[in-house]
LOGU-971911 format. One record per residue (C-alpha): residue number from 1; residue in three letters; x, z, y. Coordinates in steps of 0.5 Angstrom, whole numbers, plus 2048, in hexadecimal, padded with zeros to 3 digits. Layout:
+-----+-----+-----+-----+-----+
:   n : res :   x :   z :   y :
+-----+-----+-----+-----+-----+
: NUM : ALA :   X :   Z :   Y :
...
+-----+-----+-----+-----+-----+
//
This chain:
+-----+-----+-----+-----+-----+
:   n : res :   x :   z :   y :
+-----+-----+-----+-----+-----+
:   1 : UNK : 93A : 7D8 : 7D4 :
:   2 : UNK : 935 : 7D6 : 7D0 :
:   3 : UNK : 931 : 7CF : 7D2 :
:   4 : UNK : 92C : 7D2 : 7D7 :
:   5 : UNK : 924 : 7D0 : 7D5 :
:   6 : UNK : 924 : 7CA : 7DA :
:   7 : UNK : 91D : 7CB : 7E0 :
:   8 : UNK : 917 : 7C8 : 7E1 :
:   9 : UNK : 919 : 7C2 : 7E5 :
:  10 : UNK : 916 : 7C1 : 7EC :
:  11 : UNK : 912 : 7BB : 7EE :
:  12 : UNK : 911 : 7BE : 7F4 :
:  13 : UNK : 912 : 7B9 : 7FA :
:  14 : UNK : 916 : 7BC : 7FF :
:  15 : UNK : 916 : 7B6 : 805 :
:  16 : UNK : 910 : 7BA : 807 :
:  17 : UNK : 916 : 7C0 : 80B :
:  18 : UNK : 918 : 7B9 : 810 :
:  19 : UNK : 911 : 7BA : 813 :
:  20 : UNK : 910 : 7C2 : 812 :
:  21 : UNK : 914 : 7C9 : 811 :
:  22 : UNK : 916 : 7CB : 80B :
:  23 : UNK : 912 : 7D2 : 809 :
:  24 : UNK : 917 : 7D4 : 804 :
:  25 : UNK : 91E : 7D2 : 808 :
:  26 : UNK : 91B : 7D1 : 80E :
:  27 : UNK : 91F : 7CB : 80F :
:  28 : UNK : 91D : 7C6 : 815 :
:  29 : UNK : 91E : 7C0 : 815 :
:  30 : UNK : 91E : 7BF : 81D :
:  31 : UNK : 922 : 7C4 : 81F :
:  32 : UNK : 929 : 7BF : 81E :
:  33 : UNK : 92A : 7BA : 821 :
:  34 : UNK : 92D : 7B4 : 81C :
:  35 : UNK : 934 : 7B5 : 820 :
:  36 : UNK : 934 : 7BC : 81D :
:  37 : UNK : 933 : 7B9 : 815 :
:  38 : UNK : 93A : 7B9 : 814 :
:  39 : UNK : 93C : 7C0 : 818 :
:  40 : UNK : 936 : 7C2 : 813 :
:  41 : UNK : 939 : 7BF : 80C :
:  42 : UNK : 940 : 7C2 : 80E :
:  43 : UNK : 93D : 7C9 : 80F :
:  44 : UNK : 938 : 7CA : 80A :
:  45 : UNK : 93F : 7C9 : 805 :
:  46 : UNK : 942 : 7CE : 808 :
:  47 : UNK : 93C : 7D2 : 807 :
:  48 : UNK : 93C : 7D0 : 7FF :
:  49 : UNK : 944 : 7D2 : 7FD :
:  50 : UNK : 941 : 7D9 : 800 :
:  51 : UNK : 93B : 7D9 : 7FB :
:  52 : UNK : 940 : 7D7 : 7F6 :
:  53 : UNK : 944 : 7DC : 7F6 :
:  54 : UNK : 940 : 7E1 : 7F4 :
:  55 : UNK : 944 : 7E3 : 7EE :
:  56 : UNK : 93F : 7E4 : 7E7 :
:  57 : UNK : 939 : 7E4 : 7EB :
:  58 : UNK : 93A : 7DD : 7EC :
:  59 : UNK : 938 : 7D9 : 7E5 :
:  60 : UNK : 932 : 7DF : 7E5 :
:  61 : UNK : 92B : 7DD : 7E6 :
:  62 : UNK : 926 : 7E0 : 7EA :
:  63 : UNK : 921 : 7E4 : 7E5 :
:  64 : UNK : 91B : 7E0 : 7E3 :
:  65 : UNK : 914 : 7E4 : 7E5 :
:  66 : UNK : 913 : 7E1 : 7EC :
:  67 : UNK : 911 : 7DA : 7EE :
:  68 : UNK : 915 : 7DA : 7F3 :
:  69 : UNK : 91B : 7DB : 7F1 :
:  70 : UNK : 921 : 7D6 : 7F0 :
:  71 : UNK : 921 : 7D3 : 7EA :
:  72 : UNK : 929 : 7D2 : 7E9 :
:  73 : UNK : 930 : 7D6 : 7EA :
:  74 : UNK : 934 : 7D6 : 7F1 :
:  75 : UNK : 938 : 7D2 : 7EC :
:  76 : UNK : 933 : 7CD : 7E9 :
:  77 : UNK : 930 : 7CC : 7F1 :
:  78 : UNK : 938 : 7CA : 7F4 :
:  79 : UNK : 939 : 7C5 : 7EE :
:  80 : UNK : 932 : 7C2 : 7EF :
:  81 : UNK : 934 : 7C2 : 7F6 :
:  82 : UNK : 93A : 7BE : 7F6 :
:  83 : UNK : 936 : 7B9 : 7F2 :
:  84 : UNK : 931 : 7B9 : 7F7 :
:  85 : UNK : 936 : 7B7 : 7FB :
:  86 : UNK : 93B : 7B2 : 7F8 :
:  87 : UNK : 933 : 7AF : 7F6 :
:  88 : UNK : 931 : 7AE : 7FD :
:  89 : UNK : 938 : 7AB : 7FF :
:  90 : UNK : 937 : 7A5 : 7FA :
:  91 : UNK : 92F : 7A5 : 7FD :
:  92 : UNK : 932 : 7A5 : 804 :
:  93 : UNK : 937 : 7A0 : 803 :
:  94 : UNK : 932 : 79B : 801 :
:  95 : UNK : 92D : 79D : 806 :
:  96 : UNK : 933 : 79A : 80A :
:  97 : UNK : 935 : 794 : 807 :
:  98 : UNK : 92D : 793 : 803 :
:  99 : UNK : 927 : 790 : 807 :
: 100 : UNK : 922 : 796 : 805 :
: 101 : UNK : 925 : 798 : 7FE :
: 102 : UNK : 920 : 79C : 7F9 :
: 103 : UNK : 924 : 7A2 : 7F6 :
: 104 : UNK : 923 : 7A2 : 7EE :
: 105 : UNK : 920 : 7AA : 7EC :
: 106 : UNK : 925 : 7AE : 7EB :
: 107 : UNK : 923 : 7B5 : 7E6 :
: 108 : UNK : 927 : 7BB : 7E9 :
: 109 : UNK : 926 : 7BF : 7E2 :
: 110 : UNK : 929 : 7BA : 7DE :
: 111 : UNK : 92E : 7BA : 7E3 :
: 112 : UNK : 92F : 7C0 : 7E2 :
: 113 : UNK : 92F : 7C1 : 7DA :
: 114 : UNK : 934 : 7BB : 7D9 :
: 115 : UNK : 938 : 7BE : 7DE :
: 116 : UNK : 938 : 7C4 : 7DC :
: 117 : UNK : 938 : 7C8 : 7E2 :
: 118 : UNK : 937 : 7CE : 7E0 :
: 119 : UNK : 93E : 7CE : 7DC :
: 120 : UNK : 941 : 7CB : 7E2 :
: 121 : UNK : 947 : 7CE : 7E6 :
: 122 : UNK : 944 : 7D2 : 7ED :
: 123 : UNK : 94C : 7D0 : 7F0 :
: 124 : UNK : 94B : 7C8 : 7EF :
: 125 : UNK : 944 : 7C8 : 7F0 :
: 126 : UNK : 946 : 7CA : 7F7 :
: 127 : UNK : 94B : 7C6 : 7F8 :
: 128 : UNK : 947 : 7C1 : 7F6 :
: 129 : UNK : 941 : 7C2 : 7FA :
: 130 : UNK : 946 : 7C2 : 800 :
: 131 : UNK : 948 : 7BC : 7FE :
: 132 : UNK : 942 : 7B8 : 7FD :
: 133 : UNK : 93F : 7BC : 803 :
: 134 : UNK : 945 : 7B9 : 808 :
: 135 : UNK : 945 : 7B2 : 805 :
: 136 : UNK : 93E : 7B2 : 806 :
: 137 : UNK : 93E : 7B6 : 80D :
: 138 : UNK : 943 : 7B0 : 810 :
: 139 : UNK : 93E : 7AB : 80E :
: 140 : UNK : 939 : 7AE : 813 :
: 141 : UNK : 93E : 7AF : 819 :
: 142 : UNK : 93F : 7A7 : 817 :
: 143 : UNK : 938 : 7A5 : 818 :
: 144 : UNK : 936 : 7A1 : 81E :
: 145 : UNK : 931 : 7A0 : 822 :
: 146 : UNK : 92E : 79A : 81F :
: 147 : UNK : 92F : 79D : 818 :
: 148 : UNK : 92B : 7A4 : 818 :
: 149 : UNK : 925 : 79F : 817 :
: 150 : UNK : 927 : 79C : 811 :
: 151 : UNK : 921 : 79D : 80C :
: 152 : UNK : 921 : 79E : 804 :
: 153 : UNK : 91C : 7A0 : 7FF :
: 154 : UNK : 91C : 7A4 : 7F9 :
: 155 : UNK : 918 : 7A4 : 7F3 :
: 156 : UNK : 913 : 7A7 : 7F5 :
: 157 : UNK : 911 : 7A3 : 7FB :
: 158 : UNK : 913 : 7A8 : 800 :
: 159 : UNK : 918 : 7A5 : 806 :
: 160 : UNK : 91E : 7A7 : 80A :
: 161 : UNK : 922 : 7A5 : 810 :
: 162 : UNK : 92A : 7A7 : 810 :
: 163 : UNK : 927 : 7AC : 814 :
: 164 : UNK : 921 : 7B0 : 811 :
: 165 : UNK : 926 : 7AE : 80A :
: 166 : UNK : 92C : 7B3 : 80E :
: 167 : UNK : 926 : 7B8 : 810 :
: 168 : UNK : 923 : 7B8 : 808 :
: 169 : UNK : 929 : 7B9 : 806 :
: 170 : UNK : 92B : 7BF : 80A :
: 171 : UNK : 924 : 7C2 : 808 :
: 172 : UNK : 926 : 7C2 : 801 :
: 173 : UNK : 92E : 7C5 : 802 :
: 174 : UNK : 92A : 7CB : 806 :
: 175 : UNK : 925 : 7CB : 802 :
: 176 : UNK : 929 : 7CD : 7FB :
: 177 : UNK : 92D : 7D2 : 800 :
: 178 : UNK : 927 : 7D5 : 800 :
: 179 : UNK : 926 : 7D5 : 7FA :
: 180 : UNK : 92D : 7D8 : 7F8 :
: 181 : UNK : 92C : 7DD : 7FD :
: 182 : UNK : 925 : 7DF : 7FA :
: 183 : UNK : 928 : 7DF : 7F4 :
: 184 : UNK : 92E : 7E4 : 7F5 :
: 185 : UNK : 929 : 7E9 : 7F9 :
: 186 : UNK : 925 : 7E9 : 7F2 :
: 187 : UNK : 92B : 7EA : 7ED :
: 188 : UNK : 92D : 7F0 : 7F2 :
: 189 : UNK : 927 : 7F3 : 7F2 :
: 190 : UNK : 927 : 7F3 : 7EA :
: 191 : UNK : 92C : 7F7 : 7E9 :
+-----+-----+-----+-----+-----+
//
């Protein structure tokens, strides 16, 4: 496959989903309670080896045309994935260990060019999101009272406890199995 034209960045700034629904996922932050973080993690992997085991359509991107539209394949959406988790794990442990930590940017499109998602094995990219998401499932169920209010900054100013970082991060991994499961529906319609 031939390296993909890498998407428009997004700068959006998603923090706004821990106050309000999301209107493309539906996603609602205060529908789990922080005990559910890990049970949540642990479910979505379960959801992405099923996404990734599409067959051809898998490293297939949605037809462009619509602004909507996922902007990347299943398979590029699950590495992405696995990353994000192997990426909040680190941010995790020193929100832990760190008096408000800041989190350096970190550029999801360069990720994913250096990475080369799109060429990626779908079976090792499920196995290791299943990995990634369980290791990152437990440091959920380990967090104590006190430890859902550690705090951090990102870059861009905005601030999270434990736990507005767990249900930031849930919106993300049901997001892009939206995304996927959007993009599927449109390559289906295209044939």
């Amino acid at each position: 496959m031939a390296d993909p034209v890498v998407p428009e960045p997004d700068h959006k700034d998603w923090t706004w989903t821990l106050d309000r629904s999301c209107s493309e996922c539906g996603y609602e932050a205060n529908n789990y309670d922080r005990s559910e973080i890990g049970a949540k993690i642990r479910a979505s992997a379960a959801t992405w080896r099923g996404l990734l085991s599409g067959g051809d359509i898998v490293s297939k991107r949605p037809p462009d045309g619509d602004p909507n539209s996922p902007v990347w394949s299943a398979l590029e959406y699950g590495a992405h994935v696995r990353d994000v988790y192997e990426l909040f794990a680190d941010r995790f442990d020193k929100m832990l260990k760190k008096k408000n930590p800041k989190f350096r940017d970190w550029d999801q499109n360069k990720a994913a060019v250096k990475g080369k998602y799109h060429k990626q094995d779908p079976d090792q990219v499920a196995y290791g999101l299943a990995v990634a998401a369980g290791a990152m499932a437990d440091r959920f169920d380990k967090v104590s009272d006190d430890g859902w209010a550690r705090t951090a900054e990102r870059s861009d100013g905005a601030s999270f406890t434990v736990e507005s970082f767990g249900r930031y991060l849930l919106h993300d991994i049901e997001h892009h199995i939206h995304d996927v499961q959007q993009g599927y529906e449109q390559l289906r319609k295209k044939k």
